[in-house]
The first five atom37 places (N, CA, C, CB, O) and aatype in JSON, in Angstrom:
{
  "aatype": [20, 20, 20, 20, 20, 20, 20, 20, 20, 20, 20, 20, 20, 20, 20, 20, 20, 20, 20, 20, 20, 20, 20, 20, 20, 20, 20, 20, 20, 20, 20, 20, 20, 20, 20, 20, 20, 20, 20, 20, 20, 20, 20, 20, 20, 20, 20, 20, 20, 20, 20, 20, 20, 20, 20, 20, 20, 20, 20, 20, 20, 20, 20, 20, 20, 20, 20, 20, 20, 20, 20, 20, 20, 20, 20, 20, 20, 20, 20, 20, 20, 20, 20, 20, 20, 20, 20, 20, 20, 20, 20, 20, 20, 20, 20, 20, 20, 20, 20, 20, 20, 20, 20, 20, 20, 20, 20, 20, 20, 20, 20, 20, 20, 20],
  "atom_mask": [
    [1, 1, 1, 1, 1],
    [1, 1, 1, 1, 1],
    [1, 1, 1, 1, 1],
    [1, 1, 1, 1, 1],
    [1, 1, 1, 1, 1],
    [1, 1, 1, 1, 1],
    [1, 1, 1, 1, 1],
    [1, 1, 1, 1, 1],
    [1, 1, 1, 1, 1],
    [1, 1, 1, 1, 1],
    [1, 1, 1, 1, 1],
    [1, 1, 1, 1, 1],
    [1, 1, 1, 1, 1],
    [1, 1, 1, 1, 1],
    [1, 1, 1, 1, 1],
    [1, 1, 1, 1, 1],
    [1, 1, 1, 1, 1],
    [1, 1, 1, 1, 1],
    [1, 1, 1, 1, 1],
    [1, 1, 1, 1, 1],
    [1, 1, 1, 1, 1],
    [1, 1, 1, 1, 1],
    [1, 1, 1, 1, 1],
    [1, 1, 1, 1, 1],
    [1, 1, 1, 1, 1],
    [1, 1, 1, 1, 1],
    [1, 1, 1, 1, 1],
    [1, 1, 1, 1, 1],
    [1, 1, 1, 1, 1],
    [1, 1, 1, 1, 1],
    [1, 1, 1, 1, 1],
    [1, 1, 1, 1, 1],
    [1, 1, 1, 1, 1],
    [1, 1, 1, 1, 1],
    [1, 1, 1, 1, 1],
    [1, 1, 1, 1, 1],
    [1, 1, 1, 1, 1],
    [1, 1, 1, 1, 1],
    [1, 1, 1, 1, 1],
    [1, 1, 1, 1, 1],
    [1, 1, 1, 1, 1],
    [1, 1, 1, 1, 1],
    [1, 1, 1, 1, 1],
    [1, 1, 1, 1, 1],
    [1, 1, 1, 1, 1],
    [1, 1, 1, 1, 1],
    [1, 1, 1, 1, 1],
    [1, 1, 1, 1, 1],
    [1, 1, 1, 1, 1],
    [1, 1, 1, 1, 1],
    [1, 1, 1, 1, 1],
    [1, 1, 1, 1, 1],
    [1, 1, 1, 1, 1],
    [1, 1, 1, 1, 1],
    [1, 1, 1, 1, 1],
    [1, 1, 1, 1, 1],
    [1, 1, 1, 1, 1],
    [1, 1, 1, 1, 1],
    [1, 1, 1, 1, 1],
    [1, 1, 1, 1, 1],
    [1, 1, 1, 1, 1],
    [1, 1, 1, 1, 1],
    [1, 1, 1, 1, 1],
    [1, 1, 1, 1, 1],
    [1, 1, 1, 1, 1],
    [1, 1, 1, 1, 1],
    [1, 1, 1, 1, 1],
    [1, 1, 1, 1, 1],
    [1, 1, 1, 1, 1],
    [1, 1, 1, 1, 1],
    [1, 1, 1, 1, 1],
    [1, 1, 1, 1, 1],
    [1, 1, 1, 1, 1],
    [1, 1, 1, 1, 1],
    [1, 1, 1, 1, 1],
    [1, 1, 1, 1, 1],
    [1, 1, 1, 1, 1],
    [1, 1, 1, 1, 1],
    [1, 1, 1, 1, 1],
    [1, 1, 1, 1, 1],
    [1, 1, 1, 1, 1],
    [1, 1, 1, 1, 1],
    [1, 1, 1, 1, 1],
    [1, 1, 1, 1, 1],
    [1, 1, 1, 1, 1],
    [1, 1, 1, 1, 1],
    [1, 1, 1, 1, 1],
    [1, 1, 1, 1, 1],
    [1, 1, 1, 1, 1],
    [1, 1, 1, 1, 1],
    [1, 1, 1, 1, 1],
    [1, 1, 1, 1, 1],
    [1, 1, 1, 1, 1],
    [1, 1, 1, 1, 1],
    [1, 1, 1, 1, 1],
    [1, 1, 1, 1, 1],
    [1, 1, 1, 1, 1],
    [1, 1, 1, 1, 1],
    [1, 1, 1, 1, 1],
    [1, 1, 1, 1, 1],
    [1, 1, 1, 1, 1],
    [1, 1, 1, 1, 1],
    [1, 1, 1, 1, 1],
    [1, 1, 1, 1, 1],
    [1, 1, 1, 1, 1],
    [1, 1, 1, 1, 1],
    [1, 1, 1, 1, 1],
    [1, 1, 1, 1, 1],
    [1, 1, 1, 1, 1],
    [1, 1, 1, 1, 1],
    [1, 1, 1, 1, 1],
    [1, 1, 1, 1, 1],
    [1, 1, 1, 1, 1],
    [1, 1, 1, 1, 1]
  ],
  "atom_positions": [
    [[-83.22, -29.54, -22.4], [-82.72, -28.55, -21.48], [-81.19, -28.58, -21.42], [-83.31, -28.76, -20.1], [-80.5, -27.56, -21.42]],
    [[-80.68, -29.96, -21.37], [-79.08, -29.81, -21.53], [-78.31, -29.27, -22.58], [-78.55, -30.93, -21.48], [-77.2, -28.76, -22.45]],
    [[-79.01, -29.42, -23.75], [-78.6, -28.81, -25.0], [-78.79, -27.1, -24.86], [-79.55, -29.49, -26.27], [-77.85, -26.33, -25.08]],
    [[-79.94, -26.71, -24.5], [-79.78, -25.08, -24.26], [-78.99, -24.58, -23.53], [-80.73, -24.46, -23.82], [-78.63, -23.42, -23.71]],
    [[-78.47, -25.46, -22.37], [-77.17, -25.26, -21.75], [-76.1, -25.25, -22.28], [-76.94, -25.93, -20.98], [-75.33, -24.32, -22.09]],
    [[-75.75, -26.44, -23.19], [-74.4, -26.45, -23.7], [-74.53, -25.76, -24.41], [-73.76, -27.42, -24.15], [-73.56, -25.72, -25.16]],
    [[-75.38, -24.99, -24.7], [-75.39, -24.25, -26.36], [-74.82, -22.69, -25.77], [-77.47, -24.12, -27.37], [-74.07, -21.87, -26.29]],
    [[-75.47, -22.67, -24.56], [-75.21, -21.0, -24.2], [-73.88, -20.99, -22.8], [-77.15, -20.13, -23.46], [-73.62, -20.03, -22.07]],
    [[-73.11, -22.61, -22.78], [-72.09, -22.46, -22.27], [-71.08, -22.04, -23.31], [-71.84, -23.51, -21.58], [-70.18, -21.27, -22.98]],
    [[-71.2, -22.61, -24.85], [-70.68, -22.42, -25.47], [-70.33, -21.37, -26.37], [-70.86, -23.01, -25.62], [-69.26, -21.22, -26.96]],
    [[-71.64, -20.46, -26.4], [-71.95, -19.24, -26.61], [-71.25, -18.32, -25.88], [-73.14, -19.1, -26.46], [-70.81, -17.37, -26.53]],
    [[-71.02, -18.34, -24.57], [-69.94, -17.65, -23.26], [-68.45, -17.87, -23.93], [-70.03, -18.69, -21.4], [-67.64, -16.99, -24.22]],
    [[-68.33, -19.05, -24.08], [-67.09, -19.13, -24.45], [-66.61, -18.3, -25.49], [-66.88, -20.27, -24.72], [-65.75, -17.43, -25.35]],
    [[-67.45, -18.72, -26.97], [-66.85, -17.97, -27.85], [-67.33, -16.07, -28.05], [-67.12, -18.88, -29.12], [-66.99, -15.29, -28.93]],
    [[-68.07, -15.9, -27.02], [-67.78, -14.85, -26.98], [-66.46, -14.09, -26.19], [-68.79, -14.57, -26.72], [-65.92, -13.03, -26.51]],
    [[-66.19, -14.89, -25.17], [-64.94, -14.31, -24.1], [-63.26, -14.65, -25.04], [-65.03, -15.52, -22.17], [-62.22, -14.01, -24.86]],
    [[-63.45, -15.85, -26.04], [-62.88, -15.61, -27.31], [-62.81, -14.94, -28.2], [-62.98, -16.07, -27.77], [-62.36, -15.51, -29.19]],
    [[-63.13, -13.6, -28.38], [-63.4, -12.77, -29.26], [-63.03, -11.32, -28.84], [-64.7, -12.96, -29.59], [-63.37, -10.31, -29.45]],
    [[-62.33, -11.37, -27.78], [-61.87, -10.38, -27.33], [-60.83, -10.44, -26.46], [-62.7, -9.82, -26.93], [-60.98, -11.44, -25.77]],
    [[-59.88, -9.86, -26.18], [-58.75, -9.9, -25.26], [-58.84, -8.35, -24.93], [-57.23, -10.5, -25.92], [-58.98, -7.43, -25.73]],
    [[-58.65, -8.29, -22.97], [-59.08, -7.14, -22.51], [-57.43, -7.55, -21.47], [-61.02, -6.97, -21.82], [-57.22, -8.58, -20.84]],
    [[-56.46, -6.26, -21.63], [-54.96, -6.32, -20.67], [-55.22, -5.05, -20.16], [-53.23, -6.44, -21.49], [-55.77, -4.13, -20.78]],
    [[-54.62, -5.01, -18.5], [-54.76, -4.11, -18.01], [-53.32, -4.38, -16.71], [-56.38, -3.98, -17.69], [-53.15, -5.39, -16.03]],
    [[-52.54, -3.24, -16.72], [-51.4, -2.98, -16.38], [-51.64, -1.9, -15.63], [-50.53, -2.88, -17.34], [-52.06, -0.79, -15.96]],
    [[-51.19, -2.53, -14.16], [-51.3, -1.5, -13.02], [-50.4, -1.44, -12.55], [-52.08, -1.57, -12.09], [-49.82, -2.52, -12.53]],
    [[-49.72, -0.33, -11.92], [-48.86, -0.26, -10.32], [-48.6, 0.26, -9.24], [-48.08, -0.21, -10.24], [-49.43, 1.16, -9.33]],
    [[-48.18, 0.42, -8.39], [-48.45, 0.4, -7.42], [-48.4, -0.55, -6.42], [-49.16, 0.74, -7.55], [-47.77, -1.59, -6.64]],
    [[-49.12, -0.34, -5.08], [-49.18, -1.38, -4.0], [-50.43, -1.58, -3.11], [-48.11, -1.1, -3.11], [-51.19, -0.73, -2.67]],
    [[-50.45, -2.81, -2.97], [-51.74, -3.94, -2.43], [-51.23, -4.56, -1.08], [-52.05, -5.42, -3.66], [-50.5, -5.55, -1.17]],
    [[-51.52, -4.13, 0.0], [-51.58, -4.72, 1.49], [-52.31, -5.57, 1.56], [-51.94, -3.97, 2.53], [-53.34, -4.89, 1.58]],
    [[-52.67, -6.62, 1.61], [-54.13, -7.17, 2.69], [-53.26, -8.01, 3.55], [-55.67, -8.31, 1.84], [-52.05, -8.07, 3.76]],
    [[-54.49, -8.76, 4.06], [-54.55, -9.7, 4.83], [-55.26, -10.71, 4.17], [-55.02, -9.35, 5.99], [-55.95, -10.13, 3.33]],
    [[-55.54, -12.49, 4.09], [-55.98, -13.04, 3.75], [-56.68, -13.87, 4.58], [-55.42, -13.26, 3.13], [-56.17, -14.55, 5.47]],
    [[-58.26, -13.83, 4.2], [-59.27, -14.17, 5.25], [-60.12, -15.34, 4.59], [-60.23, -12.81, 5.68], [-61.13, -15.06, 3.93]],
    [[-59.83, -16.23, 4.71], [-60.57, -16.93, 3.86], [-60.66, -17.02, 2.38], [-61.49, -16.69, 4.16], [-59.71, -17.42, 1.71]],
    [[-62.22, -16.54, 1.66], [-61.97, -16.31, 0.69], [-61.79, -15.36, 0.1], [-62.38, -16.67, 0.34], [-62.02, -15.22, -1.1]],
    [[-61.24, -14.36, 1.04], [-61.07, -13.31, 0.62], [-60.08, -12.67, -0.43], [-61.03, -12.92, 1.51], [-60.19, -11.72, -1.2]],
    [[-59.35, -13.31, -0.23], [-57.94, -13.43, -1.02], [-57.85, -13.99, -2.88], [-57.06, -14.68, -0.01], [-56.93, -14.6, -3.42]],
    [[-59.45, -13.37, -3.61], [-59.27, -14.21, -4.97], [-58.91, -13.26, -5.75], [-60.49, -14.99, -5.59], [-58.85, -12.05, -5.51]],
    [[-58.55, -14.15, -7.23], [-58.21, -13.28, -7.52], [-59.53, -12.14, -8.27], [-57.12, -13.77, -8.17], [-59.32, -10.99, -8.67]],
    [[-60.71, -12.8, -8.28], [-61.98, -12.01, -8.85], [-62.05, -10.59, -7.32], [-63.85, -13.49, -8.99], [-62.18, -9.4, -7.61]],
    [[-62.0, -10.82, -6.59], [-61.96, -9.98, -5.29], [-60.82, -9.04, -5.83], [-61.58, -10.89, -3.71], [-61.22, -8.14, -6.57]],
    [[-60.04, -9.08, -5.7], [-58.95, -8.39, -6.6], [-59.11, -7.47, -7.76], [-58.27, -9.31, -7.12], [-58.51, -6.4, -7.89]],
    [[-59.93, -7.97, -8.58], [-59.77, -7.21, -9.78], [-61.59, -6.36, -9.69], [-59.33, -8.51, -11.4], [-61.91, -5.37, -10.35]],
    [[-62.37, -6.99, -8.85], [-63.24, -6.05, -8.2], [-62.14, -4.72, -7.63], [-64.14, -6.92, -6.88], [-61.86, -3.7, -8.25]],
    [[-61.82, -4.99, -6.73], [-61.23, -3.88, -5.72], [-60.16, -2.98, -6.68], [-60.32, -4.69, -4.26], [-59.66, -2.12, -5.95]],
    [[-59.69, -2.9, -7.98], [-58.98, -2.65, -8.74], [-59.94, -1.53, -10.21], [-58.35, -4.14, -8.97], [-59.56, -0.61, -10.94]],
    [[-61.19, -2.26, -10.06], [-61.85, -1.97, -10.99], [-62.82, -0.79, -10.31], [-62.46, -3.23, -11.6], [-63.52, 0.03, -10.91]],
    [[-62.59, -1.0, -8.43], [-63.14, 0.35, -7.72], [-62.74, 1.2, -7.7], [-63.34, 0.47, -6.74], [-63.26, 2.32, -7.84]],
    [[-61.3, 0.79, -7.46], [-59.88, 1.5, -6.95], [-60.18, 1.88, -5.33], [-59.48, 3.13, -7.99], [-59.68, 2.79, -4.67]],
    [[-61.35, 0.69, -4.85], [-61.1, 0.78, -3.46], [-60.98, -0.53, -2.74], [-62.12, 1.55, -2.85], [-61.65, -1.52, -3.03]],
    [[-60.1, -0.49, -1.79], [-59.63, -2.03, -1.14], [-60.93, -2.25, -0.07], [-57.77, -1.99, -0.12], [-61.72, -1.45, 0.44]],
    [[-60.78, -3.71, 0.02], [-61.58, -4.06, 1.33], [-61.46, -3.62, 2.39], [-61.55, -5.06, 1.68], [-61.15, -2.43, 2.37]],
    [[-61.6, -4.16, 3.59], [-61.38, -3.8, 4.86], [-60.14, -3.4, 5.37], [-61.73, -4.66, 5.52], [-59.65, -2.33, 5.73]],
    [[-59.6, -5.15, 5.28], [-58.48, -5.23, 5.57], [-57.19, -4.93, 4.54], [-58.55, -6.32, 6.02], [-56.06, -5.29, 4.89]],
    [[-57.44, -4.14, 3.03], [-56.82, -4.13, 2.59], [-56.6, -2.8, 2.07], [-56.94, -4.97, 2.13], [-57.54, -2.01, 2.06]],
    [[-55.33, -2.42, 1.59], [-54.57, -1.2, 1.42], [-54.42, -0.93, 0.21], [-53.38, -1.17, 1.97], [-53.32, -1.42, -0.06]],
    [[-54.91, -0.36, -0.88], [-54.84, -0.3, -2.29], [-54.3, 0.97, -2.66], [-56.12, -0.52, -2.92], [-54.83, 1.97, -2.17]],
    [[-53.52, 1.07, -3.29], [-52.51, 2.34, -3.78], [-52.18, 1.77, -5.41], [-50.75, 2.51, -2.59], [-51.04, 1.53, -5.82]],
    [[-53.05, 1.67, -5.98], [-52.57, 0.9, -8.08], [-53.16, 2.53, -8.36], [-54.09, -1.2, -9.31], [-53.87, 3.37, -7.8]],
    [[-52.25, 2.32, -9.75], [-52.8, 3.18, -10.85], [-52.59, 2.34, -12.11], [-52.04, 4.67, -10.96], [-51.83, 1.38, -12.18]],
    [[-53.46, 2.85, -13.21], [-53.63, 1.98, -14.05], [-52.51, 2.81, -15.42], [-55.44, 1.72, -14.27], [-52.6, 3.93, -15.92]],
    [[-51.59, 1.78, -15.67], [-50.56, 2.14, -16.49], [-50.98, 2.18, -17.99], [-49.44, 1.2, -16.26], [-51.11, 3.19, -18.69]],
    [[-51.17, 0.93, -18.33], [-51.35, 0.27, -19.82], [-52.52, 0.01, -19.93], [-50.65, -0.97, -20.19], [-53.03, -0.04, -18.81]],
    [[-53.33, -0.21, -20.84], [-54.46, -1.07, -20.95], [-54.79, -1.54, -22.19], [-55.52, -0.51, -20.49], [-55.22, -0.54, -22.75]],
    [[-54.85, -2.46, -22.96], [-55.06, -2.57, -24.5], [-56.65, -3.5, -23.87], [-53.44, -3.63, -25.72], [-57.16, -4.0, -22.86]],
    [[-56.91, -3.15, -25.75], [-58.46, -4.44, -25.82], [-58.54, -4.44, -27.1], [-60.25, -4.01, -25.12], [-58.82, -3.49, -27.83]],
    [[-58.25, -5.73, -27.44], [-58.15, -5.93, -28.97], [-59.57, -6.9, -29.46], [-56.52, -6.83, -29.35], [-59.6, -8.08, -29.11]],
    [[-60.43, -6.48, -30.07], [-61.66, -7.19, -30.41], [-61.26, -8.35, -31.68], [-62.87, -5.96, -30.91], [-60.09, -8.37, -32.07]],
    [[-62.33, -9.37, -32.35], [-61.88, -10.48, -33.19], [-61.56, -9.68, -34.43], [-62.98, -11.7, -33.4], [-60.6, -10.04, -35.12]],
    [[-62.41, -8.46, -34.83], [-62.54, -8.04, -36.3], [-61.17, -7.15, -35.91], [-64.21, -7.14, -36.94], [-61.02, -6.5, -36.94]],
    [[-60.46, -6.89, -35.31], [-58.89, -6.51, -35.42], [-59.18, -4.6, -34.45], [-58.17, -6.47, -37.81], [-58.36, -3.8, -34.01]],
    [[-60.11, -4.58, -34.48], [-60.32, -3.22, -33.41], [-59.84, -3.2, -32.49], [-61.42, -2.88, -32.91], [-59.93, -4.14, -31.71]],
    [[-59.27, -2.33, -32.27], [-58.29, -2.32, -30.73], [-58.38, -0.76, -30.24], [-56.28, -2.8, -31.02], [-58.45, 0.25, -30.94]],
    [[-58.36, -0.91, -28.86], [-58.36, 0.38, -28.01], [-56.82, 0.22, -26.68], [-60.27, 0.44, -27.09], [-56.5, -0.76, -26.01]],
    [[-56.31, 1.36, -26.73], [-55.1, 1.31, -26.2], [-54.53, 2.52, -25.44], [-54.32, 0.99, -27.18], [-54.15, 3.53, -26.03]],
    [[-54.48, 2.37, -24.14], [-54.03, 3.84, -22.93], [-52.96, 3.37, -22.76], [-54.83, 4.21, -21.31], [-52.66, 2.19, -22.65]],
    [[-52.21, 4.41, -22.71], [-50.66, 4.16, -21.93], [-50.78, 5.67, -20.94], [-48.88, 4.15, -23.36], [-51.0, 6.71, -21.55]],
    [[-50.67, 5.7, -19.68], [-50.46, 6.67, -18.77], [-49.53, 7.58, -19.72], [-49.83, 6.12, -17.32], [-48.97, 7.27, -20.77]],
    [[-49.54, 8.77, -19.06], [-48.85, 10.23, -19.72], [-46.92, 10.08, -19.19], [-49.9, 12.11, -18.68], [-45.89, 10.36, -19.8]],
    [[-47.14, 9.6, -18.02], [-46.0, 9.5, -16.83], [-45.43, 8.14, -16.44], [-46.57, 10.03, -15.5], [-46.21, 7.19, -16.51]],
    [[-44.55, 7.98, -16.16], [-43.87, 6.68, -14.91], [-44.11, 5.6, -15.45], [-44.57, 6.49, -13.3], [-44.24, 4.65, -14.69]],
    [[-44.24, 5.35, -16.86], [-44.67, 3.69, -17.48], [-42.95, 3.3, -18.03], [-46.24, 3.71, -19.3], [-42.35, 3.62, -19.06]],
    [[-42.58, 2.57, -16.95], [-41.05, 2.04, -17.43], [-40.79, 0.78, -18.5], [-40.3, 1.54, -16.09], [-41.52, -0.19, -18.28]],
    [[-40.07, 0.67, -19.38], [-39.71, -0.57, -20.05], [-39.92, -1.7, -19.46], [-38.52, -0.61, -20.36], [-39.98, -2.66, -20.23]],
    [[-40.07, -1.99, -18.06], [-40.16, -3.41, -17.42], [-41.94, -3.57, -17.95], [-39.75, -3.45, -15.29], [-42.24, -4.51, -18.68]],
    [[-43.1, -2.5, -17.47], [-44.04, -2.41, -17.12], [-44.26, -2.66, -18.9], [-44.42, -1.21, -16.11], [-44.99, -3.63, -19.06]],
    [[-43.96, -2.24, -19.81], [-44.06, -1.96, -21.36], [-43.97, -3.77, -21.13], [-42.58, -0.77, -22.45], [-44.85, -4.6, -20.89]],
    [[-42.84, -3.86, -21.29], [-42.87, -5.72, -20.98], [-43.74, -6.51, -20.78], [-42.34, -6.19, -19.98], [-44.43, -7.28, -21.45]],
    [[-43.65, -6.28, -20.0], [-45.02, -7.44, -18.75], [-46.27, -7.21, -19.19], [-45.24, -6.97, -16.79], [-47.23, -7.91, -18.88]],
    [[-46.3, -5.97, -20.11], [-47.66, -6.02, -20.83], [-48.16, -6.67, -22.01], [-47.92, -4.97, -21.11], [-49.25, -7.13, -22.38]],
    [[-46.82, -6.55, -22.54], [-46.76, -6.92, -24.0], [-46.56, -8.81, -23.68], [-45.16, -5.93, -24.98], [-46.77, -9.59, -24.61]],
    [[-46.19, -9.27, -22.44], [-45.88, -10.41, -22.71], [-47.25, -10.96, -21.82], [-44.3, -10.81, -22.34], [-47.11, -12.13, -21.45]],
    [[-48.0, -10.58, -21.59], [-49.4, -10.8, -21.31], [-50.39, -10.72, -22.56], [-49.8, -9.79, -20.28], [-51.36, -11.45, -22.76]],
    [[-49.8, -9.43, -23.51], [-50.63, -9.59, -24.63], [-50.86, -10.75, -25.2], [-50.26, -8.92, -25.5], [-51.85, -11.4, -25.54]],
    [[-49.5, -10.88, -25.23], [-48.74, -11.97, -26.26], [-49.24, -13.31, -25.6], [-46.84, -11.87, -26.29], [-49.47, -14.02, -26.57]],
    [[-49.55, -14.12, -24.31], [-49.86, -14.97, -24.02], [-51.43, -15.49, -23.99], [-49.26, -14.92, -23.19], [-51.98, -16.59, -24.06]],
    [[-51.91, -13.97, -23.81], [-53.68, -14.13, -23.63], [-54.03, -14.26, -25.37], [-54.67, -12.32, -22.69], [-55.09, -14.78, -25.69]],
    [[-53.0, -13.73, -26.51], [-53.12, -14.24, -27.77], [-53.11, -15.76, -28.48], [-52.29, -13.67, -28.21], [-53.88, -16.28, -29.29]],
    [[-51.73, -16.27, -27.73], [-51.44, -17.81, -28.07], [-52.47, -18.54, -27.28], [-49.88, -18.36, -27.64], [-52.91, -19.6, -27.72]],
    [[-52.91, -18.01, -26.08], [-54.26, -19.1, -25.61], [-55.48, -18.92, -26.09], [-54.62, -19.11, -24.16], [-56.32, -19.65, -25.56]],
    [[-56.0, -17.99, -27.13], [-57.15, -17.57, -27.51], [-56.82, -18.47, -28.82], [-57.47, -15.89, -27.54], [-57.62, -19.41, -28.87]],
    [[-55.94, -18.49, -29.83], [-55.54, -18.86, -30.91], [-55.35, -20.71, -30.58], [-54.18, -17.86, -31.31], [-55.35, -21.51, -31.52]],
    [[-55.22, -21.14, -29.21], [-55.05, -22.78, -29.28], [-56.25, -23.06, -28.97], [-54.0, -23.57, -28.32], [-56.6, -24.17, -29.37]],
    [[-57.42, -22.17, -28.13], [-58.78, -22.96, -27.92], [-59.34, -22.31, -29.14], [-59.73, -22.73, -26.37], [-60.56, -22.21, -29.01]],
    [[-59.0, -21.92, -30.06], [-59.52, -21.41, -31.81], [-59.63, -22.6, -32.12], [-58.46, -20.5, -33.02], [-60.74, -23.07, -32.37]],
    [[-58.53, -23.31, -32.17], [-57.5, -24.04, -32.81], [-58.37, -25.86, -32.27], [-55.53, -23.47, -31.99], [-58.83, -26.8, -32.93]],
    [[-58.25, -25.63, -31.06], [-58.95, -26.7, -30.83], [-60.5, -27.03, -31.08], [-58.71, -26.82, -29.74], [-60.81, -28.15, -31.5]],
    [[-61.48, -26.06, -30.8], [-62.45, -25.78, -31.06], [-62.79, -25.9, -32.67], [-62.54, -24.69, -30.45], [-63.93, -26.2, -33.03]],
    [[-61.65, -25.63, -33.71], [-62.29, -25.84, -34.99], [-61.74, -27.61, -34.94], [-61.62, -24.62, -36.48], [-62.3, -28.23, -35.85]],
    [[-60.9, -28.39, -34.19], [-60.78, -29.62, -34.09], [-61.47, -30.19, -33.95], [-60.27, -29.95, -33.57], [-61.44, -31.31, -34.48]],
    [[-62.67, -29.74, -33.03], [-63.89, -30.34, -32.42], [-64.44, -30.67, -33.66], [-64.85, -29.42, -31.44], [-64.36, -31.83, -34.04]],
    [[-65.21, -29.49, -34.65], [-66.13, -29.76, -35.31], [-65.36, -30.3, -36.4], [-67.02, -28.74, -35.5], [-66.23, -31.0, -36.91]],
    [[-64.42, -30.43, -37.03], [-64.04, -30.95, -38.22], [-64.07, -32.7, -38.19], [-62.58, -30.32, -38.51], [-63.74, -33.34, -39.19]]
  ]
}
């Protein structure tokens, strides 16, 4: 039974390795923080509604978005309007980081088995 576990923890993994999903919003986020209310999975729920909780005030629009799959497929929105060079940035340097950490647990992961 532990082995079908590790097998399909590991299975999660390299699948959530095999894809990089960026998403670039802006706008503005009020809340209040209530406990656990404040995560960041709560967050990207309420983002992925485009409606806030109770106590919270959600005004995002979604700027950028890339998703680059392992076999090199990629899908890519850039809003029509209001996407400034900072926002171009902060995307690209998110690309660029969710790349170098996909490429070191590659990296480590073929360490494992060799």
């Amino acid at each position: 039974m532990a082995l079908k576990q590790a097998l399909q923890t590991l299975n999660n993994a390299v699948q959530d390795l095999t894809s990089l999903h960026v998403q670039t919003y802006s706008g503005s986020i009020s809340f209040e923080q209530h406990g656990d209310n404040a995560t960041f999975d709560n967050l990207r729920g309420m983002l992925a509604s485009g409606k806030g909780a109770d106590s919270t005030d959600l005004a995002v629009e979604l700027k950028l978005e890339t998703l680059v799959k392992f076999d090199g497929d990629s899908y890519n929105f850039v809003a029509k309007e209001n996407v400034s060079d900072e926002l171009f940035k902060l995307h690209k340097d998110a690309l660029d980081s969710g790349l170098k950490t996909r490429l070191g647990l590659m990296e480590m992961m073929k360490n494992i088995f060799d």
